[in-house]
Structures are given as structure tokens and as C-alpha cells.
N, C-alpha and C positions, 0 to 999 in steps of 0.2 A: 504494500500500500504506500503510495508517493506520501511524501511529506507534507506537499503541498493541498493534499483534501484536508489537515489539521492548522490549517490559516485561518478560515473564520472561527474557529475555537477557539487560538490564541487570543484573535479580536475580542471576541465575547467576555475572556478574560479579565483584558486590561481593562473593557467598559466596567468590570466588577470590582478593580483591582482599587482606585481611588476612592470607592464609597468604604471598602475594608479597611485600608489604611488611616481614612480618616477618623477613625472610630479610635485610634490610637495615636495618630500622631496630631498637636496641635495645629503644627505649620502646615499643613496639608488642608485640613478641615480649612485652615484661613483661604487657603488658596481656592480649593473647590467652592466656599460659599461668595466669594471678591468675584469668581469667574460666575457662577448663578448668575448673581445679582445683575452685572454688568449685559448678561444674553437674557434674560428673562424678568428683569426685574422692572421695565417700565409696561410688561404685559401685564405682569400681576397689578400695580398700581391702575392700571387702567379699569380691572375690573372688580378693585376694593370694595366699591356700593356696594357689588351684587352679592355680597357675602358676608355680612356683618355678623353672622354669630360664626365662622371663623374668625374673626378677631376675637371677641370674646371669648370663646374656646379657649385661646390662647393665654390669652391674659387668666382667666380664670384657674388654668392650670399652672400658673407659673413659670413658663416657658421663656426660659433667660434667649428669648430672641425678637426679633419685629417680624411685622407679617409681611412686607414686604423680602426679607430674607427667605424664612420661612415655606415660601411660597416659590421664592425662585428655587430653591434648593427642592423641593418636590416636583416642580418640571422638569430638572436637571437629573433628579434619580428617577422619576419614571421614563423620560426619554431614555437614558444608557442602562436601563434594565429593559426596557421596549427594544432594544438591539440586541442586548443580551439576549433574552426571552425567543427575540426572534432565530437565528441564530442558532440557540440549541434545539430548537423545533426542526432545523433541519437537520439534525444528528439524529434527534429520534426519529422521528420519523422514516432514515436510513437505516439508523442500528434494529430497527420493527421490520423492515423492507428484509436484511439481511436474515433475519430471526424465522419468520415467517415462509422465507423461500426454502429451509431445511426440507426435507422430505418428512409427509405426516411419521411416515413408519420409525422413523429414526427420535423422531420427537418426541414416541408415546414410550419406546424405550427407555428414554430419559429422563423424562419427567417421572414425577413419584404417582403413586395410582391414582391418588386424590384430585391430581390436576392433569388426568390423561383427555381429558375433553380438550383443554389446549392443542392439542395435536389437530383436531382436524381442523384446523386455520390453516394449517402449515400448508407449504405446496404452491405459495401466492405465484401466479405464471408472469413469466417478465413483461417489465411494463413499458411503453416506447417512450422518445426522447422526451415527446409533450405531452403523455398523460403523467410520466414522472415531472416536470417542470411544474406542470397542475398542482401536482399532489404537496410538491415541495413549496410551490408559493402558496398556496392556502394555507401548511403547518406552519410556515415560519410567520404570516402573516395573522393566525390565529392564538400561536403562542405567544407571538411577540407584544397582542393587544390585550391579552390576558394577563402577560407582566406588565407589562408599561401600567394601562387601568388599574391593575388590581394595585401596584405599588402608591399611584396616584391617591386612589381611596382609603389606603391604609393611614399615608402622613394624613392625610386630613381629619379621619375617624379617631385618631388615638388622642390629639389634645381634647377633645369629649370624653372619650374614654378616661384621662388622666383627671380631668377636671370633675366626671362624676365619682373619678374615687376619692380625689382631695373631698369631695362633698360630703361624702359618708365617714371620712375622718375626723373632719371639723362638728358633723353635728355628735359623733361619739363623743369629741373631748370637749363639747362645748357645757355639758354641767358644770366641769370640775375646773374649767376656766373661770366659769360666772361665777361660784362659789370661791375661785381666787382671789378677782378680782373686787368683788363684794368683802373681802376678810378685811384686804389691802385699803379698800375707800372706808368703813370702817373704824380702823387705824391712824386716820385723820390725815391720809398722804392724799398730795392733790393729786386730781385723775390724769391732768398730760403726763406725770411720773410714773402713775398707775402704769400707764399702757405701751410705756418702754418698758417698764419689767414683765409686762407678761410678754412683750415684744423679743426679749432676751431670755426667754426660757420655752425654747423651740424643743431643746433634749426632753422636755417636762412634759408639756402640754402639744406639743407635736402641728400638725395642719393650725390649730385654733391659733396657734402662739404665733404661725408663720403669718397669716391672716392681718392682726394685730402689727408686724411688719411693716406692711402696707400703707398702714396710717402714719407710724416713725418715721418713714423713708416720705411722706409726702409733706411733713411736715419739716424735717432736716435740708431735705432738698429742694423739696419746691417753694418752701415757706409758706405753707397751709396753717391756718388755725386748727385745733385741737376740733371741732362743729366739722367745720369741709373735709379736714382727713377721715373722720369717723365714715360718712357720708361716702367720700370714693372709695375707704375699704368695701364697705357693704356693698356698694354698685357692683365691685367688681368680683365680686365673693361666687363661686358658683353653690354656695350651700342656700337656701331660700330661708330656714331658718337663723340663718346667720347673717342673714340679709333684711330679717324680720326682726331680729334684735339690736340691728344696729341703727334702721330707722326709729326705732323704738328710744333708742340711747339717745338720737339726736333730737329726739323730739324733748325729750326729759333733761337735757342739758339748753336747750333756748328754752325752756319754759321756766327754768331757776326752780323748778322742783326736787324736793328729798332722792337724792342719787343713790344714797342708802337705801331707802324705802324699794325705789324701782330694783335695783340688784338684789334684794332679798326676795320680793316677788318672784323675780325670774328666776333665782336659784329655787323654790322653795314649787316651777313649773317644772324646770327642767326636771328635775328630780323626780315628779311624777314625772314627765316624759320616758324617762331611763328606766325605771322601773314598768313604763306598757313595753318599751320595745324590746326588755329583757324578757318579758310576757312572748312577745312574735319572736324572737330567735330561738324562745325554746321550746315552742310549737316547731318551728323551721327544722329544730336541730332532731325530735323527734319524728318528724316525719323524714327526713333522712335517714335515720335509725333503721326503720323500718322499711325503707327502699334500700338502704343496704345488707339488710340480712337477707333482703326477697332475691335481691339480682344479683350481689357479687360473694353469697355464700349457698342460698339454696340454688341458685339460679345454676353455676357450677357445677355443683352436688350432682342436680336432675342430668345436667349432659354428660358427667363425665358413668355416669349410670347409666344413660343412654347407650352410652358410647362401647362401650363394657359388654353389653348385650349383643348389638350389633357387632363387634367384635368377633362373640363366641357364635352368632347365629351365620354371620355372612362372609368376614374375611376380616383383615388386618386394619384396624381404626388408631394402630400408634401415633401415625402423622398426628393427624385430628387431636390425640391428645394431647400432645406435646404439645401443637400449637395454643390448644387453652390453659394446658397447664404453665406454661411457658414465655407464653405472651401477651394473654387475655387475660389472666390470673390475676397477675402483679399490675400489668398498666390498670387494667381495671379499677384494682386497689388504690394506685399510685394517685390514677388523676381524681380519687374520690377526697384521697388527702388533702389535694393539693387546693380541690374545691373547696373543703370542709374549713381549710386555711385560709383564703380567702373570705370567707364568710363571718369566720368567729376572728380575724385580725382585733379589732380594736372592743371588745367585750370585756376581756377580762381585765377588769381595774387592777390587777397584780399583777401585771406582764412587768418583764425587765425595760428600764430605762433606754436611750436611744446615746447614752452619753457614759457607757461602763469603763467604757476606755481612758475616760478623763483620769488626767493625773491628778497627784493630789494637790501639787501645787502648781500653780501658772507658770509653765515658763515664762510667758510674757512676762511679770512681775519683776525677775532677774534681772533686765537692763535697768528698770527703772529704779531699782535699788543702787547696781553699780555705776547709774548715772550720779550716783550722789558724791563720788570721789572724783572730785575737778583734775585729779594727776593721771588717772589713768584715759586711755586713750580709746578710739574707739575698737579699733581692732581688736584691742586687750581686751576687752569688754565680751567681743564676740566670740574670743578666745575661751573665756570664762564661761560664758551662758555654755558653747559647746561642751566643754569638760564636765559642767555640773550636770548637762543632760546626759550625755555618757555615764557619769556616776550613776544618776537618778535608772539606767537603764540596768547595767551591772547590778544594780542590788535588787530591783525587782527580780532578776534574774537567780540570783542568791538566794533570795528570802524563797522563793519559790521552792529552787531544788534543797534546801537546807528543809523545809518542811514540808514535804511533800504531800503528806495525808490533808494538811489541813492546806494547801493549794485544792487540791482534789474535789473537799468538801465546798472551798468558797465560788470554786468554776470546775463543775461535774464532765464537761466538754472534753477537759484537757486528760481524762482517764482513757480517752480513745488512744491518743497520740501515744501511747504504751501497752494496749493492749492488741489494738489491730497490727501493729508489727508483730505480736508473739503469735498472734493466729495465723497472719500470712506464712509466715515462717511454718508454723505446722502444719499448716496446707501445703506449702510445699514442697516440707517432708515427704508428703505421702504421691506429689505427684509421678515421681518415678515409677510407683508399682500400678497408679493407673492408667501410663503409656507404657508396659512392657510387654502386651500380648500385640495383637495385629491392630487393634483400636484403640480409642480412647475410653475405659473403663470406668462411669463415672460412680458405679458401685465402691471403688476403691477410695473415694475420698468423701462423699455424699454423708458420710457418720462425723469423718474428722473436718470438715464442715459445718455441720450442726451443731457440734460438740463446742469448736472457736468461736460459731453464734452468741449459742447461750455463755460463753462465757465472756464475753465483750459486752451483750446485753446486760449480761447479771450486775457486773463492774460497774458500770455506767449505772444501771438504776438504783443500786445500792448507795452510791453517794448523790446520785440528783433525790433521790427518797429524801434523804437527809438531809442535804440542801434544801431543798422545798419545805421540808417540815419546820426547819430551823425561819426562813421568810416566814410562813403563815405563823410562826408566831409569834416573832417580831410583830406583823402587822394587824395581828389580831391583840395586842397589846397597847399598839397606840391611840386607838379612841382613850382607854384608859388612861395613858399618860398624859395626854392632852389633857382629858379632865381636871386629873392631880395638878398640873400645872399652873391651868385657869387655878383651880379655887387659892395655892399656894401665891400664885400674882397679885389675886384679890385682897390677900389680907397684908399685903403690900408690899413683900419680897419681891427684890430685883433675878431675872432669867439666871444669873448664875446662880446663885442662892438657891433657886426652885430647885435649879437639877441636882444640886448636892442634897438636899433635902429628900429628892423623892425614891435617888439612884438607888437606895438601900427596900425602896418598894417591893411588894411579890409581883414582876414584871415579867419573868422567864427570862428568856434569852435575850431579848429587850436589857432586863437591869444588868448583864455584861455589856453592850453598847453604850451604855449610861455610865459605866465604872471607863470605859475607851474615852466616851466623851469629855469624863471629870479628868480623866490622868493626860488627855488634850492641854485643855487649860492652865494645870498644873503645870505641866513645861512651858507655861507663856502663850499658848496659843489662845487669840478673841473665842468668845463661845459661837460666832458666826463660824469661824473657822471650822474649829472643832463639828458642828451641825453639817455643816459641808463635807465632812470627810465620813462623818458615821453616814451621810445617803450615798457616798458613793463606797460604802463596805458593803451595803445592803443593798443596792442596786435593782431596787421595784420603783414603778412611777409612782405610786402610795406614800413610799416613804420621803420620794423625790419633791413631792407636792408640800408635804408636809414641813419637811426643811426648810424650801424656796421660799413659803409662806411663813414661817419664822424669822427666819435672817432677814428678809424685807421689812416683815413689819417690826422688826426689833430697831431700826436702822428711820423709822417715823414716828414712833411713841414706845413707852415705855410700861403704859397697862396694855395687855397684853391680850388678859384676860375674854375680852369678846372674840379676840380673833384666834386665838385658843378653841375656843366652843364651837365657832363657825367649825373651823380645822377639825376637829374630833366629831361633831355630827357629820361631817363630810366621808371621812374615814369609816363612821360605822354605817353610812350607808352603803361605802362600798364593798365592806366585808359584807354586806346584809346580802345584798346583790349575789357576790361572788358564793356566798355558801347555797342561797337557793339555787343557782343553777347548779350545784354540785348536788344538791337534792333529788333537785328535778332528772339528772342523766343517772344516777344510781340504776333505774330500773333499766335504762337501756343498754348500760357497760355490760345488767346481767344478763340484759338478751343478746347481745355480743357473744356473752360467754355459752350461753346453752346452745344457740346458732352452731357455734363451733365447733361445738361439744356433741353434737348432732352429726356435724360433718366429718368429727370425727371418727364417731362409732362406726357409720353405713362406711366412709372408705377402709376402715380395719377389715369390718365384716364380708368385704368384698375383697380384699388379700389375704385375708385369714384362711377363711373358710368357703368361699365361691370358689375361689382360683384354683389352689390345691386340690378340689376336688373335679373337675373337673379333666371327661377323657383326652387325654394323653398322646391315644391313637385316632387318628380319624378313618372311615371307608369311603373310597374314592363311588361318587355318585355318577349316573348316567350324563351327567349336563359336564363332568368333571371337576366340581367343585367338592369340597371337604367334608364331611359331615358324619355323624353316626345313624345307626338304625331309625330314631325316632327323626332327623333332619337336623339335627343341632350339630354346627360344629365342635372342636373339640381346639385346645392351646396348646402347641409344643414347649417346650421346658422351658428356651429360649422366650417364647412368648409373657409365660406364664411370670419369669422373672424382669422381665421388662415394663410389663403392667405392673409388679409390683415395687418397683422401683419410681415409677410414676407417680402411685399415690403415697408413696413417702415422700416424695418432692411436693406434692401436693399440699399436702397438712403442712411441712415444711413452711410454705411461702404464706398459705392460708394463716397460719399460727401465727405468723412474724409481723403480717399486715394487720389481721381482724386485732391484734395485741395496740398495735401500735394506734389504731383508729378509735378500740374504747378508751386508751389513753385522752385523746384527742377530743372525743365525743365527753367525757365527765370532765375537761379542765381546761378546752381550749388548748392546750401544748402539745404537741404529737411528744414532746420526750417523753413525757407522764405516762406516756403508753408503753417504757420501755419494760417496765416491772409487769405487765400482763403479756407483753410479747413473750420474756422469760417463762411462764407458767406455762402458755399453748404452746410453746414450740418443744420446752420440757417435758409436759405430756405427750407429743406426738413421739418424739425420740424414744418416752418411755413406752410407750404403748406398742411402738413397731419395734423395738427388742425385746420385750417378752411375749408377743402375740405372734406376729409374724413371723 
């Protein structure tokens, strides 16, 4: 084959090769969008009118670009994917031409039974110069308008797409915003300060805080009054309750009415609101329950039983189940996960912070210190910050391997990075003995497999167990310390005073962070400080909220005490919350488990006791197919172990996902499901070595 039939495929290439590259290189992307702009960019202006909720899209999604960019860069990647597109349409449509021309008889040889209907396509009879030219300008001319379009429709679809998920995050975190900012106004801090610090607590409050932005940045830059910024955030907001509250705000600040009053209001709505929608996600989340044990566990169950039958009645159904045990099984599982994740993202008021990685002190802070020595210079300076971050890195690094268990316990994660190399490694122990017959044997490793399973799961769930249990009761302690805190405020004690006073309380785990916080201060550190580092030991948005909301209002007054009580009825609504839907999924973790438990009996009982019994010898029948006396076929040994290997992969995959999903389904975190993945996969292992 000449070289030259592989030119338009290089072409098609390099059309692809500038849109990949720019996804990594800065100066590329500059160039690729300078060259849009410059070929397309007074087309797109021209028909700006006609599209006014693309600009809004945009904006609404926070898309750090203009629509006139924007725009040109989506005619520029649908145009050189429309060449692309086109282009490979003449390959296939060749490499189909080639395929097809095989001889049927050779074809049905090759293919596996399941896809012997394929065959008779084969045999296509050669085509002249211009029914092929035909065939070739219609496919490239078909595929190419299917990339080009379809690319076209995608850049435009997605900032909607991004902007209705920003929507769904800003009205999640919009109670425990109002309920912030309410603590903070309160506290007797004026509201343009208010609304820079929720403006600056994006790690905290996430979408709502980023929102708030918008009004900072209109007022900084564009020299907006605190009324007009409020006013362009909401316009431009895609959440409509967020757009409802912020008209709401501007109405209530020109009318010189109680701002207090209006925020507690709206906290005291929102609240109910969070509490009906936590009502519809656990309807939502149970009738998923229940379409998942109908389709991706009985649903299985019935075909791979199906299958089994037809098997022994008709001929050989391995394909078929491999392909579902194998492909259909797991994706099935996977993308239910992955939906389940998308759904329950912003629910659980105890999810980890967006900011774990924060160190514990600024570097920034660094220069500004050694700004304070007029001898030293500037380089010196940069010399020093580097070295102290160096330090700062080496001893995180130290403290870590120096106490490994309690690393372990405070980031459950990092047990992988030591376990999964012992398991590889004894997987591939064992790989030699199951390449030393003529195949690949996957009987030989299929135990020592499961076995480095459960024990990477076991690892990993043993210390996130204890992690997690250690959080919920941190945070099921601080409504209570808040309390303590308010009344000890009230009777006129100053924030440090309170917490030496209350550290010795019956707190749990709690009054050791309290003993962290007091032995803070003791070495010099402000009690802001100190508060700052016990949320980032603990590292939940609960406890993150509750911090932020202290060191702010400690830093505007000094009773404390209402904004205390706001802070602690906040908190136990959200433990209130979080435990009823731990309630409510109790009974479907345990239809998870019977599900399972179900699938798993009927696939033992069908390698147990179906298979092994089952004749051995077949009598060759008049039509020449398999069968015994009564018409039923029968399994050769070969067979007999192959299906049984099947439904041990089977429960295998089933055990590991249905585990990982009642996780998921009782706490929103698929890791929580790693301690019931350990149980189903544990029983399956046990159950197919003593039964089987």
C-alpha cells in the first residue's frame, strides 16, 4: 500500500493536533484563539442580537472568556473537526469496503458464533470509478457535517449545561450562606464588609460565595455602590432563587428597613426549603434503590439464568456471558455510580472542604514579615520564603512517615499508596503459573485477586471507618459547644476565657481539639489562628462554616453570644438533616444486601449443584446437534469449568459494586461503601471455596 493513500490522514491529524495541544500549552491556546478571533470574529459580532441567552449562558457560568472569542473559537473547532470528520469518513468507509469484500465463507469462520450473521454482508462485488466516488463523497460529506455540527452544538450546549449546575450549587449552599451572613450582620459588621467575606470564603460556601464575587469585583472595579452590585450579581446569577433573594436584598436595603429582621426571615425559609428538598432527594434516592436492584442485580440474575439454560438446551452461550459479565456488569454499575454522584454532590452538609490542602500558615504572610528588615534585600527575601517552604514541605513529609498510623487515620486515601503495590506485586506472583500452559489461565490468579481485593478494601475501610466516626463526632458535638460558648460569652467572659473554661467539657473527640486549640495559644498563637488550624485538622464544610463564622465575627464585636446560637442552631440542623437521611436509606442498604444475597444463592446453586450434575456425555442427534435421550444437551468438563468460573467473576464484580453503591446510597460517599464491598465480596470468596 503506497504511502501516499495515508496523506489525508496525516491532514486530519494536524487539523486535531492544535485543538490537543492547546488544552496544554498556554502559548498555543493564545495563538489558536488571536487566529479565531481575527477569521471569524467580526461574523460572530455580527450576529450577537440573535443570540442573547448565549451571552448569558456565559456569563452565568463563569466562563473567564467574551462571546465574541468564544464564538470565534467554536467556528474554528467545528470547521477543523468538519475536515477532520470528513476525512476519516473516507477511511471508513474504505476500511468497511475492504472488510466486506472478504469472502462470506471465510468470514463466518472467523467471527465467533454469536456474530456469524455478519458474514453474509461479506462478498460486496467491486464497485466502478463513480459509484465509488459517490459512495466516498456522500461519507466524507456526511461525517464531516456530523463533526463539524455536532462539535458546533456541543461548545454552545455546555455553558447551559455548566451554568445549570452552578444553579443547583448555589441554591444547595444558599441556606448556610444566609444563615452566615445573617450571624455576621448581626455582629454589628457593616454589610459592604459582610459581603467581601463571604466573597472570600469560596473553599467554605463554594458556587454561593463565588456568586457574592461578582458584587466585590463590581464594586472594586467598576466603582459600583454596594445597591447596583447586589442588583448585577442577581441579574446575572443563573440560580432564580438566588436571583429572588437578591432582588429581595435590594429592595430591603433602599427601603432603610431591619436587615436583621429580613436575613433571619430568609434563613428561618431557606431552612424549611432544605429540609422539603431533602424530602424529594430521598424519595429520588429510593426510587433508585429500587430500579437498581430491579435492573442491575435481578435484571443480570434472570439473563445470566437465561443464559445457562440455553446453554445446556442449545449450544455454547460463553460469549454472551462474558460479554455481560464483563462489560455490562461493571459499566452498568459504574455509570449508576457515577449518576448517583452527580445527584447526591452537594447534600450532605458533612462532605470535606474544597481547601484540605491549605497550609497552615500563608506563605504569603512571609515576605510581609521579612519586608520588615530594611537590610535585607529583595532576592534575600525570596531566598528565605523558598527555604522556609522547603522546610515547611520536608517536615510535612517527616511528620507523616514518622507517624504513620495516625497519617492513615487523618487521610484514609493515603492507605492505598501501600497497599495496592503489595497486591500488585502478589498478583504478579502468581502471573507466571497462569501463562505456562498454551493460554492465558485466568483460574490461576482469579483467588489471588480477590484475596488482594478484600485486603486493600479491608485496609482502606478500617481506617476511613475511623476517620469518619472520629468527624461525626466532632460535628455532632458542636451544636453543643456553641451553646456552652454563647451562655459562657453571656455572663461576660472574653472567646479565650470561654474555651479554657469549657475544653475540660464531656465533648469526645471534640474536647482533644479544644486541648490542640488551648496548647495553640499557649505558644502565642491569636485564638483566630488557633480556630483556623483546628478547621483545617478537621477538614468538613460544618466545621469550616463554623470557624469562618467565628474569627469574622470575633474581629466586629466582642459578644459573641447571638452569633454563637445562630452558629449552633445552624449546625444542628444540619446534623438533623444528615442523620435522617441516614435513616431514611437504612432500609434500602438492607435491600442492597438481600438483593445480593439473593444473587448470590441462585449463582452458587447453579455451580454447585446444576452444573456438576449435569450429563457429561452427549448422543449425537439426526439434525447433528448435541443432546441426550430426552433432547437436552449435556456440558463437557471444559464447559462445565468455565461457567463456573464465570459466576465466580460474577459475585466477584456484583459484591464489589452492589458494596460500594449501599455505601453511597446510606451517606452520599461511595468510600463508605468500602466496608460492605469487604462483606459481599468476602462472602462470595467464602461461599465459592466451601461450596463449589
Amino acid at each position: 500500500m503506497a504511502l501516499s493513500n495515508f496523506v489525508p490522514l496525516v491532514i486530519a491529524l494536524l487539523c486535531c493536533s492544535p485543538l490537543v495541544v492547546a488544552r496544554v500549552s498556554d502559548r498555543v491556546d493564545r495563538v489558536l484563539t488571536r487566529a479565531a478571533v481575527q477569521v471569524f470574529g467580526g461574523y460572530v459580532d455580527e450576529f450577537r442580537s440573535e443570540h442573547p441567552h448565549r451571552q448569558s449562558a456565559l456569563r452565568a457560568a463563569h466562563f473567564p472568556t467574551t462571546y465574541r472569542e468564544y464564538g470565534a473559537r467554536t467556528l474554528l473547532y467545528a470547521g477543523l473537526l468538519g475536515v477532520a470528520g470528513a476525512i476519516f469518513g473516507i477511511y471508513v468507509i474504505w476500511a468497511g469496503l475492504l472488510v466486506l469484500a472478504i469472502d462470506p465463507e471465510t468470514m463466518r469462520e472467523a467471527l465467533p458464533s454469536a456474530l456469524s450473521v455478519l458474514a453474509n454482508l461479506g462478498g460486496v462485488p467491486a464497485l466502478s470509478l463513480a459509484e465509488l466516488f459517490v459512495l466516498l463523497l456522500g461519507s466524507c460529506l456526511t461525517l464531516g457535517a456530523i463533526a463539524g455540527g455536532g462539535t458546533y452544538w456541543l461548545r454552545w450546549w455546555y455553558p447551559t449545561y455548566a451554568a445549570d449546575a452552578r444553579a443547583r450549587r448555589i441554591e444547595s449552599g444558599l441556606p448556610s450562606t444566609v444563615a452566615f451572613i445573617y450571624a455576621l450582620s448581626r455582629s454589628g459588621m457593616e454589610f459592604p464588609k459582610v459581603i467581601r467575606i463571604v466573597a472570600a470564603q469560596r473553599g467554605t460556601y463554594g458556587a454561593t460565595a463565588a456568586e457574592f464575587e461578582v458584587a466585590v469585583r463590581n464594586m472594586d472595579t467598576f466603582g459600583m455602590d454596594v445597591i447596583s452590585a447586589v442588583q448585577e450579581m442577581g441579574r446575572r446569577s443563573p440560580s432564580p432563587q438566588f436571583r429572588e433573594f437578591s432582588e429581595n436584598l435590594v429592595s430591603v436595603l433602599q427601603s432603610g428597613h431591619s436587615l436583621s429582621d429580613f436575613l433571619e426571615r430568609q434563613y428561618h425559609d431557606y431552612q424549611e426549603e432544605s429540609e422539603s428538598q431533602q424530602e424529594q432527594m430521598l424519595e429520588l434516592l429510593a426510587t433508585l434503590a429500587e430500579a437498581y436492584v430491579t435492573v442491575l442485580v435481578a435484571g443480570p440474575l434472570f439473563l445470566i439464568t437465561i443464559l445457562v439454560i440455553i446453554g445446556i438446551a442449545v449450544g455454547d452461550t460463553l460469549d454472551p456471558l462474558q460479554v455481560l459479565i464483563y462489560l455490562i456488569l461493571p459499566f452498568g454499575n459504574l455509570a449508576f455510580v457515577i449518576y448517583l454522584s452527580m445527584i447526591t454532590d452537594s447534600i450532605d452538609p458533612g462532605q470535606a472542604t474544597d481547601d484540605e490542602s491549605t497550609p497552615q500558615t500563608p506563605t504569603s504572610a512571609v515576605p510581609t514579615a521579612a519586608a520588615t528588615d530594611g537590610g535585607v534585600s529583595h532576592a534575600r527575601q525570596r531566598e528565605n520564603v523558598d527555604r522556609l517552604r522547603y522546610y515547611r514541605l520536608l517536615d510535612g513529609v517527616r511528620d507523616r512517615i514518622g507517624d504513620p498510623l495516625r497519617t492513615f487515620l487523618d487521610r484514609p486515601g493515603l492507605t492505598l499508596v501501600v497497599t495496592v503495590p503489595i497486591a500488585l506485586a502478589a498478583v504478579l506472583s502468581r502471573l507466571p503459573a497462569a501463562v505456562a500452559g498454551a493460554g492465558f489461565d485466568v483460574t490461576a490468579i482469579d483467588d489471588v485477586v480477590a484475596l488482594c481485593l478484600l485486603f486493600v478494601l479491608a485496609v482502606f475501610a478500617g481506617f476511613y471507618e475511623r476517620h469518619r466516626r472520629r468527624i461525626d463526632a466532632i460535628e455532632a458535638a458542636i451544636p453543643d459547644l456553641l451553646d456552652r460558648l454563647a451562655s459562657v460569652n453571656e455572663a461576660g467572659m472574653p472567646m479565650i476565657s470561654a474555651v479554657d473554661h469549657i475544653r475540660d467539657s464531656d465533648l469526645g473527640p471534640l474536647g482533644r481539639e479544644l486541648d490542640r486549640v488551648w496548647a495553640d495559644v499557649q505558644w502565642g498563637a491569636d485564638i483566630q489562628t488557633a480556630l483556623r488550624r483546628f478547621g483545617r485538622r478537621v477538614r468538613t464544610r460544618s466545621t469550616s462554616r463554623v470557624v469562618t463564622l467565628l474569627t469574622e465575627a470575633m474581629n466586629a464585636s466582642g459578644n459573641l453570644a447571638t452569633v454563637l446560637r445562630i452558629a449552633a442552631r445552624q449546625a444542628a440542623a444540619d446534623r438533623r438533616l444528615k442523620r435522617e437521611r441516614r435513616q431514611a436509606m437504612v432500609e434500602y442498604t438492607i435491600v442492597v444486601y438481600v438483593s445480593f444475597l439473593v444473587f448470590l444463592f441462585i449463582i452458587t446453586v447453579l455451580g454447585a449443584y446444576l452444573l456438576p450434575n449435569l450429563p457429561a456425555e452427549t448422543v449425537e442427534t439426526a439434525s447433528g446437534a448435541g443432546g441426550d435421550i430426552d433432547g437436552l444437551g449435556g456440558l463437557s468438563e471444559g464447559e462445565t469449568a468455565a461457567y463456573s468460573t464465570l459466576f465466580y467473576h460474577a459475585t466477584l464484580i456484583q459484591g464489589l459494586l452492589s458494596g460500594l453503591i449501599a455505601g453511597q446510597l446510606s451517606t452520599g460517599d461511595v468510600r463508605a461503601g468500602a466496608k460492605h464491598a469487604v462483606v459481599l465480596v468476602g462472602l462470595s470468596v467464602l461461599l465459592f471455596a466451601v461450596v463449589v
